[in-house]
N, C-alpha and C positions, 0 to 999 in steps of 0.2 A: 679266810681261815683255811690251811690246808688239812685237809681232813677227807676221813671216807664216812659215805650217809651207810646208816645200820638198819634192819629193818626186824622187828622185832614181833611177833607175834604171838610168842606166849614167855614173857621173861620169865626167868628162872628168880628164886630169891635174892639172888647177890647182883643179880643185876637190880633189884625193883629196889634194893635198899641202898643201891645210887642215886636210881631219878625218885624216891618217893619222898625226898624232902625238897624235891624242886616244884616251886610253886603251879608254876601253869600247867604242870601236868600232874599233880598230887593228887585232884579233888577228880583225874579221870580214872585213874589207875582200877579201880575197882569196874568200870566198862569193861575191862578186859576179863573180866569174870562171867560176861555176860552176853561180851558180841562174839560171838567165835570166830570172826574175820578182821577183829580191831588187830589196828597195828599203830607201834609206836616208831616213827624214826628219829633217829640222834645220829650226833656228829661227834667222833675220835679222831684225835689227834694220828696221824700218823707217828709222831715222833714218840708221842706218851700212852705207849698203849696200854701202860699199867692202871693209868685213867680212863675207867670203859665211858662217862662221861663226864665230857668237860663241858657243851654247851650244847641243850637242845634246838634244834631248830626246826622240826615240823610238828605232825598233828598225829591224827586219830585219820582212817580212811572216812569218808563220809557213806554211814550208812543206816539205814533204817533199822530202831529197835522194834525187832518184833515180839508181842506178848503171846504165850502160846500156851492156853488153859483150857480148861474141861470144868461147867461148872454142875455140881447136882443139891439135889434137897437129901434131908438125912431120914433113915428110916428108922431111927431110933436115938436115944440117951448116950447110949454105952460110950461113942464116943470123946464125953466130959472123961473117962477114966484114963484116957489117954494123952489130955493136955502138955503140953511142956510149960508153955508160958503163953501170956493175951496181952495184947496192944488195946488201949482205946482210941478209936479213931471219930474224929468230926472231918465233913467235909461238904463242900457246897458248889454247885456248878455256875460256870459267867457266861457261858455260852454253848446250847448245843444243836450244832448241825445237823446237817441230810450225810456227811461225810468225818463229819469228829466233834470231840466234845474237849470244854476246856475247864476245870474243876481246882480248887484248890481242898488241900487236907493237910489236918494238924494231927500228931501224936506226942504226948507227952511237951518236950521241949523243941519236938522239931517239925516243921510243915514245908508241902512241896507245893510246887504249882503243877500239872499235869496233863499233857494234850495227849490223846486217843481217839483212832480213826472209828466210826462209827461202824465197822466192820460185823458179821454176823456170823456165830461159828467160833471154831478153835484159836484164831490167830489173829491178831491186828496189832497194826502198827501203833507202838509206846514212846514217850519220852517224856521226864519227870527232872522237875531241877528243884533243889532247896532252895527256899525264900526264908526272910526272916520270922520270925513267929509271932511277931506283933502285929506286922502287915497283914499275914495269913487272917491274924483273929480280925480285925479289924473287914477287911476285904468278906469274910464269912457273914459278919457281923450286918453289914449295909449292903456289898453289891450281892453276894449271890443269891441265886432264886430261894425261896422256903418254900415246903422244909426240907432245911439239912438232911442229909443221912448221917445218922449217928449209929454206931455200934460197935461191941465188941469182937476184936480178930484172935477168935485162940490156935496153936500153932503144933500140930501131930506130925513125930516120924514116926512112917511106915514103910518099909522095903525100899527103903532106900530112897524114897519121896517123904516131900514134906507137902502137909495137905495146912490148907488154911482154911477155918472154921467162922463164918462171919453170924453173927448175932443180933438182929436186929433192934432197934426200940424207937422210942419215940412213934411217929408217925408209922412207922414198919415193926411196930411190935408182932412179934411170931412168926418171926420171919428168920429161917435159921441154913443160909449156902454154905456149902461146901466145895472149896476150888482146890484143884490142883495145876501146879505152874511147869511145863515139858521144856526139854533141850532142843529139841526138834519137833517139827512136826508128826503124828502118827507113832511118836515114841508107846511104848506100852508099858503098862504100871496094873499093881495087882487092887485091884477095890475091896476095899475092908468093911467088914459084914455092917456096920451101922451106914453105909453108903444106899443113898435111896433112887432115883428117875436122877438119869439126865436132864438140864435145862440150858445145853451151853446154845441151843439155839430158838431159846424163847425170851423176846426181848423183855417180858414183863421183870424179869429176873436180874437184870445188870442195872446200876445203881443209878447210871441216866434215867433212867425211865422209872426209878421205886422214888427221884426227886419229884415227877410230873405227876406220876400217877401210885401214891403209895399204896405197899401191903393192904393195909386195913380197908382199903378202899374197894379192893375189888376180890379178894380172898374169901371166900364165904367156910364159915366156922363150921 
């Protein structure tokens, strides 16, 4: 094929509304929302340039998704007056490491599978792929450890951040994180008054460890 390879790193919309109904790269297009170094290359005709493409031919760069959060406890209520909307989420872990952990989670009609490095602090390496939702339940159901974490995720903008509110129950009944997710690392954000103690570096508090060792368990009232 003669052609020149494109190399694209933040298409524009009239570009993404060519490749976003081409299959093998459809379900990535939203990466690019999220790696700041993803890139897509394709292949143009020399002769039909009015076809920006005609046949894809490569990938994504290979790189590490990194998760980069700040998790604390709430010092107060007020926060519920701020809701936009809440997910219910279940999810159960299959295996976890000295170095990562491997969990599956369902919402509504859709569940992922999700491997994270066992990392301590602001940042660790993420990558989450959708599985089918019968698998998901079924997999929750018999292999992962009990218990489940179950809870609700309600969903606050503030300045220009979206904070995610997680709600405990079941086995972690009164149990109520508050995370916020950054673009970078050391990025700065303003903490709104129902924000309570930092816990982004106390392992008791990440959902590995509330599977092994729950709230209730070691919480004193």
């Amino acid at each position: 094929m003669d052609g020149v390879a494109v190399v694209l790193v933040k298409p524009c919309p009239c570009v993404t509304a060519h490749i976003e109904s081409f299959l093998p790269i459809k379900s990535r297009l939203n990466l690019l929302q999220r790696k700041l170094n993803a890139s897509i290359y394709v292949v143009a005709l020399k002769h039909k340039p009015h076809l920006f493409v005609t046949q894809v031919t490569a990938t994504f760069d290979t790189l590490m998704a990194i998760e980069i959060e700040h998790k604390f406890l709430l010092a107060n209520d007020s926060w519920r007056d701020c809701v936009t909307h809440s997910i219910r989420y279940r999810q159960g872990y299959l295996s976890s490491q000295p170095t990562s952990s491997i969990r599956v989670r369902t919402s509504n009609e859709h569940a992922w599978l999700n491997i994270k490095s066992a990392t301590i602090g602001t940042h660790r390496y993420e990558y989450e792929y959708e599985i089918p939702l019968a698998d998901a339940d079924e997999i929750l159901d018999t292999l992962c450890r009990k218990p489940l974490i179950e809870k609700t995720r309600y969903f606050i903008s503030d300045n220009g951040h979206t904070w995610e509110i997680d709600e405990f129950d079941g086995d972690n009944q009164g149990l109520i994180v508050a995370e916020i997710e950054l673009s970078e690392i050391g990025a700065s954000f303003v903490k709104p008054c129902w924000l309570g103690a930092e816990v982004t570096d106390d392992l008791r508090y990440y959902n590995n460890n509330l599977s092994l060792h729950p709230y209730t368990s070691w919480h004193e009232n």
